[in-house]
C-alpha positions as a Markdown table, in Angstrom:
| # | Residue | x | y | z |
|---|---|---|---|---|
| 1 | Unk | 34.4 | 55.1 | 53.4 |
| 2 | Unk | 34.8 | 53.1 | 56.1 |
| 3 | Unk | 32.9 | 50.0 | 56.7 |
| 4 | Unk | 30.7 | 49.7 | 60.2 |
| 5 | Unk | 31.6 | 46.7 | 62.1 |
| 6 | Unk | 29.3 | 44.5 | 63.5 |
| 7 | Unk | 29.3 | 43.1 | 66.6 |
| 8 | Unk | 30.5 | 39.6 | 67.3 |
| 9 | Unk | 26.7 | 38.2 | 68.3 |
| 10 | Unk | 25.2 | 40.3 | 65.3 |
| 11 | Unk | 27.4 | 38.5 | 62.7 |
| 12 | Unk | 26.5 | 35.3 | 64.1 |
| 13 | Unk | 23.0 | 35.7 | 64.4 |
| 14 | Unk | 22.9 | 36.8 | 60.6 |
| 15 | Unk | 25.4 | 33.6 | 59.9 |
| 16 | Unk | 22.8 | 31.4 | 61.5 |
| 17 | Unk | 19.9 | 33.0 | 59.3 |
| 18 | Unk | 21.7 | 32.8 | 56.6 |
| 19 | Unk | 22.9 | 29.1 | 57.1 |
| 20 | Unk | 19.0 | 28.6 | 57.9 |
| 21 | Unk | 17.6 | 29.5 | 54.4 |
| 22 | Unk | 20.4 | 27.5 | 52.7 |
| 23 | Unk | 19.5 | 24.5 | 54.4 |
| 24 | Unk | 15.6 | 25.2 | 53.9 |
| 25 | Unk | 16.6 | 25.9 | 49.9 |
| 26 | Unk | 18.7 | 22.7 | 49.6 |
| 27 | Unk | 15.9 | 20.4 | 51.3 |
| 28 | Unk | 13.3 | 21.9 | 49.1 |
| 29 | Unk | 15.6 | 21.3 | 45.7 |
| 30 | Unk | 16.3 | 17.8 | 47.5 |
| 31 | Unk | 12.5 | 17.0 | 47.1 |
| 32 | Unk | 11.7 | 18.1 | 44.0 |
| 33 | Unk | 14.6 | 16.2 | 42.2 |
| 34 | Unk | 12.6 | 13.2 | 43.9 |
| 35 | Unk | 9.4 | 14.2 | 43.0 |
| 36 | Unk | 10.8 | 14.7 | 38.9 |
| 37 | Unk | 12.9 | 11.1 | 39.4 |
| 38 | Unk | 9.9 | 9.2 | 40.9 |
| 39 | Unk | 7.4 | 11.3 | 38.0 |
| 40 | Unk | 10.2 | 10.1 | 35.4 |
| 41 | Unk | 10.0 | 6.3 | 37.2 |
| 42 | Unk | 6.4 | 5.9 | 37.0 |
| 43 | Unk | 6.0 | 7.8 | 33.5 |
| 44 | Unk | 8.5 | 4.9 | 32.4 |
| 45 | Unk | 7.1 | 2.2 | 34.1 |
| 46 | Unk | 3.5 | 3.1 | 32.6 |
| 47 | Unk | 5.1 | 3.1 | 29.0 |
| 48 | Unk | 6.8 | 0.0 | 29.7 |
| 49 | Unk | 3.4 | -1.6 | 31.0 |
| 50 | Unk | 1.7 | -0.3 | 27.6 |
| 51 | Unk | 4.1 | -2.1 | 25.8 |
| 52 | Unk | 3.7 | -5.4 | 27.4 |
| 53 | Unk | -0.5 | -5.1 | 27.1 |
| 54 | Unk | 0.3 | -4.6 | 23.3 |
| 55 | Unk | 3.2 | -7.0 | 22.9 |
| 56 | Unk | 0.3 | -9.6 | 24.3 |
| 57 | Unk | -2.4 | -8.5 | 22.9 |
| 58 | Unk | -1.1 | -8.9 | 19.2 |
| 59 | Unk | 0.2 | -12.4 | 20.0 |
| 60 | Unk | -2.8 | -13.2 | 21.8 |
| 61 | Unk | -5.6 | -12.3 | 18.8 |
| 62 | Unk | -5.1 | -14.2 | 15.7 |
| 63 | Unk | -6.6 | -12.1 | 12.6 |
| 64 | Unk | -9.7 | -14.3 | 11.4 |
| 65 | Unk | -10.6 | -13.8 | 7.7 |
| 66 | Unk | -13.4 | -11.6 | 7.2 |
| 67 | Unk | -17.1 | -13.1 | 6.5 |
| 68 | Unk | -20.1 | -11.7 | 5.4 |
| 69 | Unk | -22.0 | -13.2 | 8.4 |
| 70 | Unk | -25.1 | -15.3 | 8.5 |
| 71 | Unk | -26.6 | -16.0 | 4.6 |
| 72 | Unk | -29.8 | -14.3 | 4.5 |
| 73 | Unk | -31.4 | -16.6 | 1.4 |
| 74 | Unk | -30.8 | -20.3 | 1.6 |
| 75 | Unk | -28.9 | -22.1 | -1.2 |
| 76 | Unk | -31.8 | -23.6 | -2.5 |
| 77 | Unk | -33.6 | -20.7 | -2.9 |
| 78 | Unk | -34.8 | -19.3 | -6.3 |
| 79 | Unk | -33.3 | -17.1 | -8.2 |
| 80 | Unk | -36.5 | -15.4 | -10.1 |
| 81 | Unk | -37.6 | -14.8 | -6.2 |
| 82 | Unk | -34.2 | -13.0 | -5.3 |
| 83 | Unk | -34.3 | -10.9 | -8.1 |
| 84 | Unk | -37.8 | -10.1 | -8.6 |
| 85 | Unk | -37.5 | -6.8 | -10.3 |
| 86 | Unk | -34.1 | -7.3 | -12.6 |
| 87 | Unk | -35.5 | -8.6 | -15.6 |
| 88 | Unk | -31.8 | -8.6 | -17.5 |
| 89 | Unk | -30.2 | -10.5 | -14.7 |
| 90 | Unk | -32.9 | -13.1 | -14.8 |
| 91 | Unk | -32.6 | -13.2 | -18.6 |
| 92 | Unk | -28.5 | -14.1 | -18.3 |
| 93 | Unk | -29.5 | -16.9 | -15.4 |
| 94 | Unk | -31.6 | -18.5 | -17.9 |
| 95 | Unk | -29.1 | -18.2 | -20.4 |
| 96 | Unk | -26.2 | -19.4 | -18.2 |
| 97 | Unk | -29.2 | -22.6 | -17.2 |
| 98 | Unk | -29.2 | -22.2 | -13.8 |
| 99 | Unk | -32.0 | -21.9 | -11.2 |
| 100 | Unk | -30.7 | -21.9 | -7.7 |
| 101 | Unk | -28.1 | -19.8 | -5.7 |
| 102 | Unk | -25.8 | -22.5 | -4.9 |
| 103 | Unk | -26.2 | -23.0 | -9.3 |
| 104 | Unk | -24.9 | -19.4 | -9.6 |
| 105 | Unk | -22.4 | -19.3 | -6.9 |
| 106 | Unk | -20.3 | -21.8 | -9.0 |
| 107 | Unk | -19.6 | -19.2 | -11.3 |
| 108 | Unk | -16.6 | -16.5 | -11.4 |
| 109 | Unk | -17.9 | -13.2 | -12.5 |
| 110 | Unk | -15.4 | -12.5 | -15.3 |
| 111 | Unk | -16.7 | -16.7 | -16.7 |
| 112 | Unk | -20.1 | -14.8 | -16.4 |
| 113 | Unk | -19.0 | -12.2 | -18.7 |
| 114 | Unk | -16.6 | -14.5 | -21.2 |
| 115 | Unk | -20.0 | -17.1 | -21.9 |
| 116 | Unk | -22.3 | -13.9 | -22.1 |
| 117 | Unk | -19.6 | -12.5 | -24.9 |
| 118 | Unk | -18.8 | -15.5 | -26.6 |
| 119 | Unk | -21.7 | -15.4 | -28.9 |
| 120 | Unk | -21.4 | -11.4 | -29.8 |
| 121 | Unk | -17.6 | -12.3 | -30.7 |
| 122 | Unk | -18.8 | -15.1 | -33.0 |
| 123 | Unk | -21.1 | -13.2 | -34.4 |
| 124 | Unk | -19.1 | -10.0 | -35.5 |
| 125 | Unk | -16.4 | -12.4 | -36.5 |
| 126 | Unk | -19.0 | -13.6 | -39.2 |
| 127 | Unk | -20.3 | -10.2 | -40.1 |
| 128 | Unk | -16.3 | -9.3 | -40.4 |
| 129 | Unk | -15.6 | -12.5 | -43.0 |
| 130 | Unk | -18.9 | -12.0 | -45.0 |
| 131 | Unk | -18.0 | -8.2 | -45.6 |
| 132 | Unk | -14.4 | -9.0 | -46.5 |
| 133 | Unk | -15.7 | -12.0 | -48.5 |
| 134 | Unk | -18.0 | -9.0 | -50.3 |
| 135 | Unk | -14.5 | -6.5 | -50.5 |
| 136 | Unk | -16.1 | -4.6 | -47.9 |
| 137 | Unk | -15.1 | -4.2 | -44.5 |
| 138 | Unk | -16.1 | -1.9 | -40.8 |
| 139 | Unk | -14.7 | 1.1 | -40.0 |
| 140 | Unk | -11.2 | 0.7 | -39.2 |
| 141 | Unk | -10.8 | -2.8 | -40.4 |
| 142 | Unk | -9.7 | -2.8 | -43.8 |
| 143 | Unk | -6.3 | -4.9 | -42.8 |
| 144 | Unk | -8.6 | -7.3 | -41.9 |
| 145 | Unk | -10.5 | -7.2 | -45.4 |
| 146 | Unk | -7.1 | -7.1 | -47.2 |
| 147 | Unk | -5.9 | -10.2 | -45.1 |
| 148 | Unk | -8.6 | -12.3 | -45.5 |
| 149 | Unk | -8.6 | -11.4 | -49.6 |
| 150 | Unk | -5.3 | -12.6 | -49.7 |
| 151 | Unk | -6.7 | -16.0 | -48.1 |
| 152 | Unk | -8.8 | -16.4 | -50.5 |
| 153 | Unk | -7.1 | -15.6 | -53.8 |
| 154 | Unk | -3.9 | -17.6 | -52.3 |
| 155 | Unk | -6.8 | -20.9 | -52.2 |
């Protein structure tokens, strides 16, 4: 087949078209690569900007130690008024001897404890001695018994 030949002004009017829609095409790809690279530049300079705010605002705000805020009993005040209703605490505040808050507040809570347990301690030590003294002894502390035989009989 033969090809039809154009006519010299019908080539170069479809030319020019075409030359038209390349240009129109390259403009258009021309602004949206600068719409992406100024979207890219301001997404950056945003992130870059939140950095700085929290750079500044870490050196800027000291961490304070915490604090239970404004006391809502006075140090003076007493104790069988705070704790109206707990009969055992009130029994181990007369045992300890004190009367006050600021009294109590002097104390760690394991000290609390070790004086509150001192006296049971003593006391099954003694039971412990007196049974071994008597060869008798609680349950599971017959090495105990046995030791403290040995004491004696070595005297």
């Amino acid at each position: 087949m033969a090809k039809k030949k154009t006519s010299g002004k019908a080539a170069a009017k479809k030319k020019k078209a075409a030359g038209k829609t390349t240009k129109k095409k390259a403009v258009k790809k021309k602004a949206a690569r600068k719409r992406v690279a100024a979207a890219k530049k301001t997404a950056k300079k945003k992130t870059a900007r939140k950095k700085a705010v929290k750079r500044k605002a870490a050196k800027k705000k000291p961490k304070r130690p915490a604090t239970l805020g404004r006391p809502k009993f006075t140090g003076e005040a007493p104790l069988d008024e705070v704790f109206k209703e707990d009969y055992h605490a009130r029994q181990i505040f007369t045992f300890l001897g004190v009367s006050s808050l600021k009294e109590l507040e002097k104390y760690a809570p394991e000290e609390i404890v070790d004086r509150l347990a001192a006296p049971l301690v003593q006391t099954v030590q003694q039971i412990r001695k007196r049974l071994a003294d008597n060869n008798r002894h609680l349950a599971g502390d017959l090495e105990y018994a046995l030791q403290r035989k040995s004491q004696r009989v070595g005297k």
